[in-house]
N, C-alpha and C positions, 0 to 999 in steps of 0.2 A: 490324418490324426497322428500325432507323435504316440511312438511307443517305445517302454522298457519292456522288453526280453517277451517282445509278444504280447503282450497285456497296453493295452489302451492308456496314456497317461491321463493322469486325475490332479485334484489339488493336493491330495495325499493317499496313500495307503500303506498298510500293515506289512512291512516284510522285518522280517527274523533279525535279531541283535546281529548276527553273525552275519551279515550282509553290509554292515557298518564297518568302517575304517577312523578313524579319528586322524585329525592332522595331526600327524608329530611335531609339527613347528607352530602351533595356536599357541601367540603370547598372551592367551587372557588366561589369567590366574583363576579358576573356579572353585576348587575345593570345598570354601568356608560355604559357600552356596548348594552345594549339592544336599544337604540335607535337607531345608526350607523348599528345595526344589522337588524333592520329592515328597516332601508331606503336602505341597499343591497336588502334586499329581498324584497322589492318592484319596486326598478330598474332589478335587475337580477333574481329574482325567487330564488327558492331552490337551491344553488349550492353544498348542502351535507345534504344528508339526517338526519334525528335524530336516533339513534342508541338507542334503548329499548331492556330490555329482554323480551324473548316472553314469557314466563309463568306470568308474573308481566304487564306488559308494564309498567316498571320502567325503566324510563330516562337515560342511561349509557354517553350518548354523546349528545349533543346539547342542553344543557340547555336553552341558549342565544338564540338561536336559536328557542326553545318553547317560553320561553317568549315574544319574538321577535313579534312570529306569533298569540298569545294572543292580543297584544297591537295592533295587526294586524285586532283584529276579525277573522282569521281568523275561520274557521270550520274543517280542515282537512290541516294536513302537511304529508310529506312524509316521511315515517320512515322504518328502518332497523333492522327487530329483528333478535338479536342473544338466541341462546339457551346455558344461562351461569346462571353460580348457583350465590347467590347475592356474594358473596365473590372475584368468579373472574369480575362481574361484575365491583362494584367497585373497583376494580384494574384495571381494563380497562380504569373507567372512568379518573383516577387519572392518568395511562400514558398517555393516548391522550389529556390530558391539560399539561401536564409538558413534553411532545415533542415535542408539539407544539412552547414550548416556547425555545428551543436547537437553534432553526434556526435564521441567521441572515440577514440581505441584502446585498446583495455584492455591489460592488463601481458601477452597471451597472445599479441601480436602479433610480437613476435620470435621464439618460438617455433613460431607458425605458418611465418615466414618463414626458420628455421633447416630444419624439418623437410622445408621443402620443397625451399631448397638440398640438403640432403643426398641428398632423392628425386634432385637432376640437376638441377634446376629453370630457368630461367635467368629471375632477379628482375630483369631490365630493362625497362624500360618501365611500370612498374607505376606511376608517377607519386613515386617519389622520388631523388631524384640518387645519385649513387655514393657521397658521403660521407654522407649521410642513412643509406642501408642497412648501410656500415660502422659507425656508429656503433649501429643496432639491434641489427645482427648480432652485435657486438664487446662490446655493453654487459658491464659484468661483474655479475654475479650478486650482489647482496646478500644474505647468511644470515644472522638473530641466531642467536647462541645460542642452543641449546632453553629457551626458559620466555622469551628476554627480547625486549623490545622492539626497533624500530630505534633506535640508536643517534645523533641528529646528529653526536654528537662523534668517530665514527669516520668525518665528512667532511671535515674540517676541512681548513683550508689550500687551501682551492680554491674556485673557482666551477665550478658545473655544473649543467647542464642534463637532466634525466632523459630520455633518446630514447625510452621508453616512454609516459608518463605526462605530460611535458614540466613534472616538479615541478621548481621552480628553488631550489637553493639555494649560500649562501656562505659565506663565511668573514668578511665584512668585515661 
């Protein structure tokens, strides 16, 4: 069985801020996020570990996520080392942010976010601003006709941006 420093490895555990190293050369810009990132993590906890290599305990995955928990005080976050040389490291690190970003929401997402308001919910913090959710929440419903198509021409006169789907269209 693989181990760090004597201890059995796991999918994650607890070791001390101070056991972390941050890459100095991570081109992802996080800042604007680390506050949303840690009012998650103080409503929900860790819902993904931080990803280090075990020889280094150099940061590969959760940057935002360390800072987060900094601004947190905290003492100890949950981390995941992997045993990678710094080269596939940062490779790793640079796929798991630019995969992250491949994915989009599908048309179901308001809905899910309606259902859950209604459950009582309270959708703050979730990572979109107050006019973001209004404009999810508020979208209004497109129906054709039975048998017909969508229509562009029942857009007209407007620019707009689809809050589901983010299809852009205009009038001009």
């Amino acid at each position: 069985m693989p181990t760090r420093k004597g201890k059995p490895e796991s999918a994650a555990q607890w070791v001390p801020m101070a056991d972390l190293v941050a890459w100095d050369a991570n081109p992802r810009i996080n800042e604007h996020a680390v506050s949303d990132v840690a009012a998650s993590i103080k409503r929900f906890g860790f819902a993904s570990p931080i990803i280090a290599r075990e020889e280094s305990g150099e940061i590969i995955a959760g940057h935002t996520r360390y800072k987060a928990a900094l601004s947190l005080g905290l003492d100890r976050v949950p981390v995941r080392y992997l045993a990678l040389d710094p080269t596939e490291a940062h490779l790793l690190a640079l796929a798991d942010n630019r995969t992250a970003e491949i994915a989009d929401w599908s048309d179901g997402l308001s809905d899910v976010l309606r259902a859950l308001e209604e459950d009582g919910a309270d959708l703050s913090g979730l990572g979109w601003d107050d006019d973001e959710l209004t404009a999810i929440l508020e979208a209004p419903e497109y129906v054709a006709k039975d048998g017909e198509e969508l229509n562009l021409d029942d857009f007209s006169d407007f620019d707009h941006t689809c809050p589901r789907c983010s299809f852009e269209w205009s009038d001009q």
